[in-house]
N, C-alpha and C positions, 0 to 999 in steps of 0.2 A: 373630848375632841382635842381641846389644846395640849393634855399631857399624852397623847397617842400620835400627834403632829412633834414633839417635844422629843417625844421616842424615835421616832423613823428621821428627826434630823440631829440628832447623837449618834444611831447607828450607821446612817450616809458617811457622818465625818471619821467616825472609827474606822471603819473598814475600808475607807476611801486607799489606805494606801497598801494593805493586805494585798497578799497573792494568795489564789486556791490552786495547789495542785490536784487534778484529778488522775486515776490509776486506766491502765489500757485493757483492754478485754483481746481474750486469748484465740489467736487463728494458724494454724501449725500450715496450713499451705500455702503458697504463692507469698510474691513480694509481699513487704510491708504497705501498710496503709494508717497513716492517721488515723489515731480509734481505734486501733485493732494490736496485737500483740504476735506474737510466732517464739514456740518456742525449739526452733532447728537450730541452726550453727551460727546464726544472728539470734539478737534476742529479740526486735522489734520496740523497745523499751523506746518510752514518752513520756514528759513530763509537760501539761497544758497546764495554762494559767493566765490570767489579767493582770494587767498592770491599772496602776492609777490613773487617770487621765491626763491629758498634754493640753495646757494651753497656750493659744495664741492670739497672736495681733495678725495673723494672716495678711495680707494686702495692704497694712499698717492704718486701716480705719473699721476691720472686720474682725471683733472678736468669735474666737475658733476653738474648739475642743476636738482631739481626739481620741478613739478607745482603742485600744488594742490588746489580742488576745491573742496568745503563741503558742507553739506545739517546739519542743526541743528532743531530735529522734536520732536513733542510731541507723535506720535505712537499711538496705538502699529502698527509697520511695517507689513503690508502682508507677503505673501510667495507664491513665490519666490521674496526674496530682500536681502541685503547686511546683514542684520541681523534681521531676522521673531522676530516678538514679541517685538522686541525694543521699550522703549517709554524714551523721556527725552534725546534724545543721539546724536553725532556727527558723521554723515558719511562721511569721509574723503575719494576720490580718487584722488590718488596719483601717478603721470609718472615721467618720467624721460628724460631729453635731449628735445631736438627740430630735425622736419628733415627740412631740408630748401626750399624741394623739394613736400610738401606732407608725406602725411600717409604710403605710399609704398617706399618712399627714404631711404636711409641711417638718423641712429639717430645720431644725436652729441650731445658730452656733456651728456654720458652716461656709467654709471661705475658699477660697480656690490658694492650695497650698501644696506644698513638699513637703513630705513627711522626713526626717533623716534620722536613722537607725546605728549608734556607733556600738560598736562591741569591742570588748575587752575579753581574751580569754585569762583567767586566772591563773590555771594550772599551767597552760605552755607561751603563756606572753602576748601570743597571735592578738591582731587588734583590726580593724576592719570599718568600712560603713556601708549602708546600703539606703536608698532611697527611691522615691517613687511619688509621681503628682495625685492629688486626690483635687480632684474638679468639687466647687462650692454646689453642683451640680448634681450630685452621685445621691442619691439617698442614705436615710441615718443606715439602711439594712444593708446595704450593700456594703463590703469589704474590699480594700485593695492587698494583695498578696506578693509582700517584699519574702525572700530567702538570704538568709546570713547563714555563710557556712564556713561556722567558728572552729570546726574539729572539736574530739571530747573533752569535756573538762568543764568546770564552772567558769562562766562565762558571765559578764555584768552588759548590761544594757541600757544605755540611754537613747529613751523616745521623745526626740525634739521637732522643729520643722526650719525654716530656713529663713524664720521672719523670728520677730521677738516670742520668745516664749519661757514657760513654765515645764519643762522638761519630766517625764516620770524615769525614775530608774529602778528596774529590776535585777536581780542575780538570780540564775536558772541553771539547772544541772545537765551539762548534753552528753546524752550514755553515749 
């Protein structure tokens, strides 16, 4: 039990600051869609992935975690989606806390905060923020859905909030 507990908190801290990109699957009609590919006179191309986690001091007596997970597409996006017509851009969905229990338990490690999103693009200079309130409120399952629309190129990302924090930063490639 203890070298199996020993295991599983070696691999939390390894890969705590890894990204996984995952690959898109292939749909040749209609706009684009998150998760889906095309391959006409767009390509549809996407790169999803997790970043590390953001802490905070939320409300400056509420310690705060937040997770966030992004889709970076060349578009333009369908509708209904997190932002119709987008092309070039970063979707960002963003929670709050963990519940330890499941989706229906109590959330911990959740504070009533602003999330803020800075981007840098690499290749053309462009630089930007984007932000959005997440209520102490919202459950760990629920996502809030901020869009950065960095145009193509690599693009670095730092996930902060607007109180004291532990920032994660990512670099993601936007076809």
């Amino acid at each position: 039990m203890n070298s199996t507990l020993r295991y599983l908190t070696a691999a939390t801290f390894l890969t705590a600051g890894m990204a996984f990109a995952a690959p898109a699957n292939a749909n040749p009609d209609g706009p684009c869609q998150l998760a889906t590919s095309n391959v006409g006179p767009r390509t549809c191309v996407q790169t999803s992935m997790y970043t590390s986690p953001t802490f905070t001091m939320g409300d400056g007596v509420c310690l705060g975690m937040l997770t966030t997970g992004l889709s970076a597409f060349d578009g333009p996006l369908m509708d209904p989606s997190v932002a119709p017509g987008a092309t070039h851009s970063i979707a960002l969905r963003i929670g709050q806390g963990y519940s330890p229990i499941g989706d229906w338990g109590p959330t911990l490690l959740a504070c009533n905060i602003t999330a803020v999103v800075d981007w840098h693009n690499l290749d053309t200079g462009q630089s930007g923020t984007v932000s959005g309130f997440i209520p102490a409120s919202q459950p760990a399952s629920s996502r809030t859905n901020l869009v950065a629309h960095t145009g193509p190129g690599r693009v670095q990302l730092t996930i902060g909030t607007d109180r004291r924090n532990i920032p994660a930063v990512a670099e993601v490639f936007v076809p």
